[in-house]
N, C-alpha and C positions, 0 to 999 in steps of 0.2 A: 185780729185778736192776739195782746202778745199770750207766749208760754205761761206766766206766769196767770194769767186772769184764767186761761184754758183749762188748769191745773187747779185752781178755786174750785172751777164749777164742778169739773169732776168727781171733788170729793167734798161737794154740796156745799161749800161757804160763798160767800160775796167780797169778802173783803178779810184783811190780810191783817195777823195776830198783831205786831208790835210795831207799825209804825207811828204812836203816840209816843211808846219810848225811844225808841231811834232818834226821832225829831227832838226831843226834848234836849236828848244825851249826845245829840251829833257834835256837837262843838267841844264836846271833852273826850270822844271817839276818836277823831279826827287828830286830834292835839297829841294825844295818846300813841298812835299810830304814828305818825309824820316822823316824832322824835324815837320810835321804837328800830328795832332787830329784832325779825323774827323767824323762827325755824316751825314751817310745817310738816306732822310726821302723818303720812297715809293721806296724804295732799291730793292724790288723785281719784280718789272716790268720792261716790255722789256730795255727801258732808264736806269731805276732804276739800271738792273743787266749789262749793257753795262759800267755805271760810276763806279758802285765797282769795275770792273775787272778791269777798269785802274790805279785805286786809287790803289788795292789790290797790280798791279805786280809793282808797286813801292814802295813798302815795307814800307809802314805807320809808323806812331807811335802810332795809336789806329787807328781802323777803325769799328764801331758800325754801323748797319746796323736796319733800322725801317722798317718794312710793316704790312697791317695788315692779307695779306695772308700766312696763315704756308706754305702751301705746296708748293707753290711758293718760298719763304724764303727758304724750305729745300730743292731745284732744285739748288737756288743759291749755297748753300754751297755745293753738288756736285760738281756742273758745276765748280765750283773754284777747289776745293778740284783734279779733273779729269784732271784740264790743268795746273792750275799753283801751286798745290800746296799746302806749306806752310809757311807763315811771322813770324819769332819773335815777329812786332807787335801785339797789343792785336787787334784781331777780331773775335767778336761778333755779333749774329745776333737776335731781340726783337720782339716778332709777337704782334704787338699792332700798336692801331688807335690812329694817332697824336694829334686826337684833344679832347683823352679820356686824366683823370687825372693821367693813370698811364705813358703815356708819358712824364710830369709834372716832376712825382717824378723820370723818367730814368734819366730826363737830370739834376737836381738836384744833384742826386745819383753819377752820372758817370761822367759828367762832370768836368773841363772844355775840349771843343772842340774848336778848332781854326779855322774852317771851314763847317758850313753847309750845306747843298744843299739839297735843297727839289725837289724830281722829282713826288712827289704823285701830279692826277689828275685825273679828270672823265674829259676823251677826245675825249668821242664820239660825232659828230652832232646829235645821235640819242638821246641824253640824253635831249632836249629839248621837248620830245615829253607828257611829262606830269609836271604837278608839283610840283611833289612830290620828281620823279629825279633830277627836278630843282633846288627845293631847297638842295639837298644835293652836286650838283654839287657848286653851290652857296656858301656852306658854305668850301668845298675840298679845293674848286680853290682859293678861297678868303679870308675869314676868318680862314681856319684853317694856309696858309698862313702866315698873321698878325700874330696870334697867337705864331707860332713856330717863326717867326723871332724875336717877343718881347723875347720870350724864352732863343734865342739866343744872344741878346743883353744882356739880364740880366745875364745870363752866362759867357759873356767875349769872345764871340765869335769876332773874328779877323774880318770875311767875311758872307756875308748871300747868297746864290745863290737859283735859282729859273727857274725853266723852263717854257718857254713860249709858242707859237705857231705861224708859221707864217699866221696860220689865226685871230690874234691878230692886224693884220694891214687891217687897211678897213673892221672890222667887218662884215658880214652879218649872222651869227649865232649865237646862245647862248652863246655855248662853246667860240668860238672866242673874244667873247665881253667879257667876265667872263673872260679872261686870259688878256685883253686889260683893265679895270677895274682891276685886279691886278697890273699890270703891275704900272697903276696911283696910287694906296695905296703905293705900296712900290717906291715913289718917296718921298712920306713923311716920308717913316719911314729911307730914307735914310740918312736924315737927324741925326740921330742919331747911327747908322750902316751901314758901304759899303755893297752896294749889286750890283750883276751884275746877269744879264740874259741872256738866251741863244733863238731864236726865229729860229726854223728848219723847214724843211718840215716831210712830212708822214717818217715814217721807216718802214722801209720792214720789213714783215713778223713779225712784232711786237706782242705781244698779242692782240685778237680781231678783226685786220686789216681785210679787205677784204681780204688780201693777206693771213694771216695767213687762215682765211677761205678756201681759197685752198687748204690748207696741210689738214683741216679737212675734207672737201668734198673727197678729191681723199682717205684720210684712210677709208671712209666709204663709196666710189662706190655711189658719192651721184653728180648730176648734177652742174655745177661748170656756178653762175650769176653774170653778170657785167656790170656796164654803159660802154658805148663806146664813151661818149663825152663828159667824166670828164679826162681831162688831169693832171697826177698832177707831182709833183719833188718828189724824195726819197732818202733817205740817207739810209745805212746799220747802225744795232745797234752800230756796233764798230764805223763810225763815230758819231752816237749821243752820244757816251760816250765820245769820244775825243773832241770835239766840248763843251759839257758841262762843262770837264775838265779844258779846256784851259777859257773860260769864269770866271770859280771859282777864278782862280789861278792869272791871267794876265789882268783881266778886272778891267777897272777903276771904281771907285762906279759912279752907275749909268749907265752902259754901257748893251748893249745888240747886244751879238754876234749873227751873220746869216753867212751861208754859202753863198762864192760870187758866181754868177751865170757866170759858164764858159762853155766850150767844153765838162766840166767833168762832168757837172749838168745840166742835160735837162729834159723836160716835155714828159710823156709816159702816154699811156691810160688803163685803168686797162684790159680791154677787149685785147692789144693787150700784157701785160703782161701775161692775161690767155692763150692765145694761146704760147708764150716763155715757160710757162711753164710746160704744158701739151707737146711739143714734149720734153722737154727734158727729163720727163716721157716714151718717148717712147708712147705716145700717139697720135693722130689726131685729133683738135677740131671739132667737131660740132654742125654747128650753128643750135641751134630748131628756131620755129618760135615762140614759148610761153612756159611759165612755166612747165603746161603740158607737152608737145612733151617732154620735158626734162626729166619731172620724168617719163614718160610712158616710154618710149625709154633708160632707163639707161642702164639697165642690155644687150638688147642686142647691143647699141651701143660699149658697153666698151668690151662685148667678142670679137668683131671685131676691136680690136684696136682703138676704137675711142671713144672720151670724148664729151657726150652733153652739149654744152653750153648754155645759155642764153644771149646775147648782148642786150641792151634795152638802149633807151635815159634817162638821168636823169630827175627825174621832182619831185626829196623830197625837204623836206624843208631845208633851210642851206647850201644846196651845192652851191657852189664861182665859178662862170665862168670859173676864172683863180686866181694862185697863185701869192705872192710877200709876200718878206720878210720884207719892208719898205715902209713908203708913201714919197711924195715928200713934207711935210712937216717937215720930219727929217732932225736930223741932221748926216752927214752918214763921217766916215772914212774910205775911202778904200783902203789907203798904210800902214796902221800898218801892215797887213800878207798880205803874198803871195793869200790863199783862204778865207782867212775868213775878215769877212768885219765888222764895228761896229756903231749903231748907239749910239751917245751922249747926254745924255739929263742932261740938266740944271732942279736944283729940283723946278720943278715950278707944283703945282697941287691947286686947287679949294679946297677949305677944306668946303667949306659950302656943295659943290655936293657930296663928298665923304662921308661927315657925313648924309647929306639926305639920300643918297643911302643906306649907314648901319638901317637908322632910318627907311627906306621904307621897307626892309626886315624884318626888326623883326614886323613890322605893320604886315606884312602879316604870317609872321608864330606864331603871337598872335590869327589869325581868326581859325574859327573851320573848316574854308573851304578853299581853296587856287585855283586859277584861273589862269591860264597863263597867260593871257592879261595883271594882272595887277605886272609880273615878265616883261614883254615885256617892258608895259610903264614906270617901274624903270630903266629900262636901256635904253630905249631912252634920258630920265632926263638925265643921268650922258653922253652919249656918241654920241655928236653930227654927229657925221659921222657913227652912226651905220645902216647899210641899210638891215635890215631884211625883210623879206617878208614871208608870212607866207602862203604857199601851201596845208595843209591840209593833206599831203602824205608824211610816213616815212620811214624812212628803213627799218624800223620791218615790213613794208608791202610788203615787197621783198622776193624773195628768195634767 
């Protein structure tokens, strides 16, 4: 069974979001690609290495790859090198941080690229739990952002792309807001560069995921914990690469693709994911009644064929009732594709809130101290619909 079918079932589907439009759109993908340059930023994470491989098996005209993890980087170039290969075009891959100056001097150097795509992000809700993470998520998600698309502009760059979040709509967490606050900067800078975006759910087994979590709990005989009343949607990496893809390429500037919600894409609870996934293990979950019972009971539940689990109700900070990929005040196209759906926005943005917001940040990382509260109330300022709440309980408090 390959990965990708294993990966379906886990998170209860049979078959795969878009290759109706793939198939349709491959010969203008393709065509699109062959004659492009493209520079990948945050190329080696899960998304990161989902987008190269699709750019890769369409045989580039340069295809440069940024992160600023090596060894993650050197997995890429395997994992390519293992399945598909090798391109004529020039690919390259740069262990460096976009928003250092030797980034600066690559795209300088190496440049022109006719297509950027930035997938570098801090995407945890846990990353709100301090402000120090804050601030660097702050500057990831957003300013280094700006950054590289001015970059791009100045470069000659054709397209600017950017990934988003579907918790970017209806905010209620940091991350969410901070990708929803991107989102408004680069309506301004679209102005002088097309840019299109891409707004997904969770990807399975991603780097970090909970889910990936499972693969590391069961290699190390280590009890496997999960909410049981967080419902959420999931895509497989190879749709978030495709999906990315198709947004770089065919998206109007200003646009921002989401997967449309069918038969094919439904909401599944992580808790009943652990249980799919533990018997396909050839396991049996069991349920403890606490954290405890779990790690006390590992070693001899698992000689018995069976997995302690943890099931527990959510109560951290940032976690969303329920998903969507749009509010009902967009503006939404859903007969352009078969699956994928697009919302439209006219460049209309606040320039005085958006420069507060920059002005509020560096206020705060001028002080010699930094405080949540007052990252909280800069983004109340800038995002009137953001409805945070702030629980006191984080992930890191989990097992």
């Amino acid at each position: 069974m390959t990965m990708d079918k294993t990966t379906l079932q886990l998170i209860g589907r049979s078959s795969t979001l878009f290759d109706e439009d793939i198939n349709q759109l491959e010969d203008q993908l393709s065509e699109q690609v062959k004659n492009a340059r493209f520079l990948v930023i945050g190329g080696a994470g899960s998304i990161g290495q989902a987008v190269t491989g699709e750019i890769f098996k369409r045989k580039p005209k340069a295809l440069h790859v940024v992160d600023i993890s090596e060894n993650n980087m050197v997995e890429l170039v395997r994992n390519l090198r293992s399945t598909l290969g090798y391109i004529d075009g020039d690919f390259r891959t740069f262990a460096l941080d976009c928003g250092g100056r030797e980034f600066e001097i690559l795209m300088a150097t190496e440049g022109p690229y006719d297509y950027v795509l930035n997938l570098s992000a801090l995407k945890h809700v846990r990353s709100e739990k301090d402000p120090f993470t804050l601030m660097r998520m702050v500057n990831v998600n957003i300013f280094n952002t700006i950054k590289t698309m001015n970059l791009a502009r100045a470069g000659g760059a054709q397209k600017y792309f950017c990934v988003s979040t579907d918790k970017a709509a209806n905010p209620v967490n940091m991350m969410g807001a901070s990708k929803r606050i991107m989102e408004m900067f680069l309506m301004r800078e679209s102005l002088t560069l097309p840019v299109s975006m891409a707004r997904f759910a969770n990807v399975a087994f991603s780097d970090g995921s909970l889910l990936h979590g499972f693969n590391q709990r069961f290699a190390k005989r280590q009890p496997i914990a999960a909410p049981n009343d967080v419902r959420r949607y999931f895509v497989t990496p190879q749709e978030s690469g495709e999906l990315c893809l198709m947004s770089c390429l065919l998206g109007d500037n200003r646009d921002i693709f989401f997967p449309k919600l069918s038969e094919k894409l439904h909401l599944i609870s992580f808790s009943d994911i652990a249980v799919l996934y533990l018997r396909q293990l050839g396991f049996e979950p069991f349920e403890c009644a606490s954290e405890n019972e779990a790690r006390e009971r590992a070693d001899e539940l698992i000689s018995k064929k069976q997995w302690p689990c943890y099931f527990f109700k959510s109560d951290t900070t940032g976690e969303k009732d329920f998903e969507e990929f749009f509010t009902d005040k967009e503006d939404l196209d859903m007969s352009r594709f078969n699956n994928l759906g697009v919302i439209r926005n006219k460049p209309e943005f606040d320039d005085d809130k958006l420069n507060a917001f920059a002005s509020g940040i560096k206020s705060i990382r001028d002080k010699s101290i930094w405080i949540k509260k007052d990252f909280v109330q800069i983004f109340f300022d800038i995002l009137s619909e953001f409805d945070h709440k702030e629980t006191g309980k984080y992930l890191d408090q989990r097992m």
